[in-house]
N, C-alpha and C positions, 0 to 999 in steps of 0.2 A: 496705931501708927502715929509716930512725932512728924509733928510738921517743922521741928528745930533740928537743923543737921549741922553736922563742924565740915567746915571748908579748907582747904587747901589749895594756892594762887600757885603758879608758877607762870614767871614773864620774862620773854626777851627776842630779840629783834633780829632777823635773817636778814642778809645783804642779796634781796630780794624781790621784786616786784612782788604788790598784793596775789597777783594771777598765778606767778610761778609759785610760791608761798601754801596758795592754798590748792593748787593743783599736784603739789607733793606732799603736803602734811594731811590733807583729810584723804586721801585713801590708803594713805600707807597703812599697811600691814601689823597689826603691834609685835610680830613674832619677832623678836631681835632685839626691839627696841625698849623690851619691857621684862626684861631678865630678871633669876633671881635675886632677892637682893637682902640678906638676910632672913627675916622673917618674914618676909612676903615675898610670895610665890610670883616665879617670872609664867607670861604666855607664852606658851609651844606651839600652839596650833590655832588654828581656824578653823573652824566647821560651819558648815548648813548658812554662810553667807547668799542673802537672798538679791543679792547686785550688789552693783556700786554705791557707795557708799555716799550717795549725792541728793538724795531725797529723804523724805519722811517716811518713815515706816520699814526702812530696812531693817534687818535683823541679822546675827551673826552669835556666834557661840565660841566665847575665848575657853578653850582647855588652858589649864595654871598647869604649871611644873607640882602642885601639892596633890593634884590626881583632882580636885574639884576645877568649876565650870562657874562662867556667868553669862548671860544673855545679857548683849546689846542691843538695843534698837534706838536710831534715830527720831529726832523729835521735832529738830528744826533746822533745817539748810535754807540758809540765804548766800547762794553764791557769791565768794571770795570775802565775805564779810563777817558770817556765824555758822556757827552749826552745833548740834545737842544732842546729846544722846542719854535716856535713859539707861542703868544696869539692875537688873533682876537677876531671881534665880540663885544667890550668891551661896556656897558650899564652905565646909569645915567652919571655921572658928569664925568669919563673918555672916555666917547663916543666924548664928546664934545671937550676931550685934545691929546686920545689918538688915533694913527693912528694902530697902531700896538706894542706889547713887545718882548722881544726874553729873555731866560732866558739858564742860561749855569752853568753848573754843571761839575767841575774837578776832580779827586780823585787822590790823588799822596800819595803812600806810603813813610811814613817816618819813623822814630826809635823812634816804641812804638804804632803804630797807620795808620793811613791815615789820611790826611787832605782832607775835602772838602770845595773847593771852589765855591762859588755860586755866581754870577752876575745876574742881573737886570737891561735889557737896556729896556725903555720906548722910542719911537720915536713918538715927538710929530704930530697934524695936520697938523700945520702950527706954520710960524713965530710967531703970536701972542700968541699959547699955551705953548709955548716952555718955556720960564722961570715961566709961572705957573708951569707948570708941573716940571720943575726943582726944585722947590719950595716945590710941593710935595712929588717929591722922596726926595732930602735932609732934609727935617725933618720928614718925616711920613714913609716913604716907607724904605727906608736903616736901621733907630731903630726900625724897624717891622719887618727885616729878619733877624737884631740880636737877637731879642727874640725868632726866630722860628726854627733858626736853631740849638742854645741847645737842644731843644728839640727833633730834630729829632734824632742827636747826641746819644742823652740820647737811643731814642728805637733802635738806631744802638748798643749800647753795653747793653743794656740788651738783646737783641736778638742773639747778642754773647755771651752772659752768662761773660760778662768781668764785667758789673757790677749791682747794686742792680737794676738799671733801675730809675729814677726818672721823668722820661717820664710819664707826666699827659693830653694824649690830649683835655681831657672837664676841665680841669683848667685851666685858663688864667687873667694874671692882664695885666690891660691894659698898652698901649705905654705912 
């Protein structure tokens, strides 16, 4: 197993209190929100969620639109400020690159809003997958959590009533 993974940043700010912020983005659903998008498979489903999505050690199992599966579990919640979650388990063509993900979610209040920061470390198999995989985050994976995270955005302030909402989880143009 590499302990060198390629990352993927996606950042930007809800017109939102930290509370309302992260009381709608960490347990939202990803069904909708993570659609397909070219070569990477959107989530359809949820399965065998073991609760809310608020603690350590929760677990959940996203079905992909490609017929495979990955296991989430939480790693680290500090209410309204972080939270982590390891991915396992990873099916078809990232079984074969990926070793494990870890995904990391910020929320830092600023003037007018909260920013969320979201990262996406992928750690590859081995040496040999490592710049494939680097290859696919840098062009597939990183322009595919800039398109998903306006969105979340968008039902973080309509669910604050801060705006009209433009949040369309079954619309999606591709990457």
């Amino acid at each position: 197993m590499s302990t060198r993974g390629s990352t993927a940043i996606a950042e930007l700010t809800a017109k939102a209190s930290r509370k309302q912020t992260w009381d709608t983005a960490t347990p939202l659903t990803p069904v909708g929100y993570y659609p397909k998008a070219g070569l990477l498979p959107g989530v359809i489903e949820v399965r065998d969620q073991t609760g809310k999505w608020d603690r350590p050690a929760q677990t959940r199992q996203l079905m992909l639109s490609d017929g495979g599966w990955v296991i989430e579990q939480t790693t680290n919640v500090e209410p309204y400020g972080f939270f982590a979650y390891n991915l396992t388990d990873f099916q078809k063509v990232f079984k074969r690159l990926v070793d494990h993900a870890r995904a990391e979610w910020t929320f830092t209040e600023v003037e007018g809003g909260t920013t969320i920061h979201w990262s996406y470390t992928f750690f590859p198999l081995n040496s040999v997958a490592r710049p494939i995989l680097a290859l696919i985050i840098s062009l597939l994976w990183g322009p595919y959590m800039k398109k998903v995270l306006p969105r979340i955005v968008a039902e973080v302030e309509r669910q604050a009533g801060v705006a009209e909402g433009t949040a369309h989880p079954n619309k999606w143009t591709s990457c």
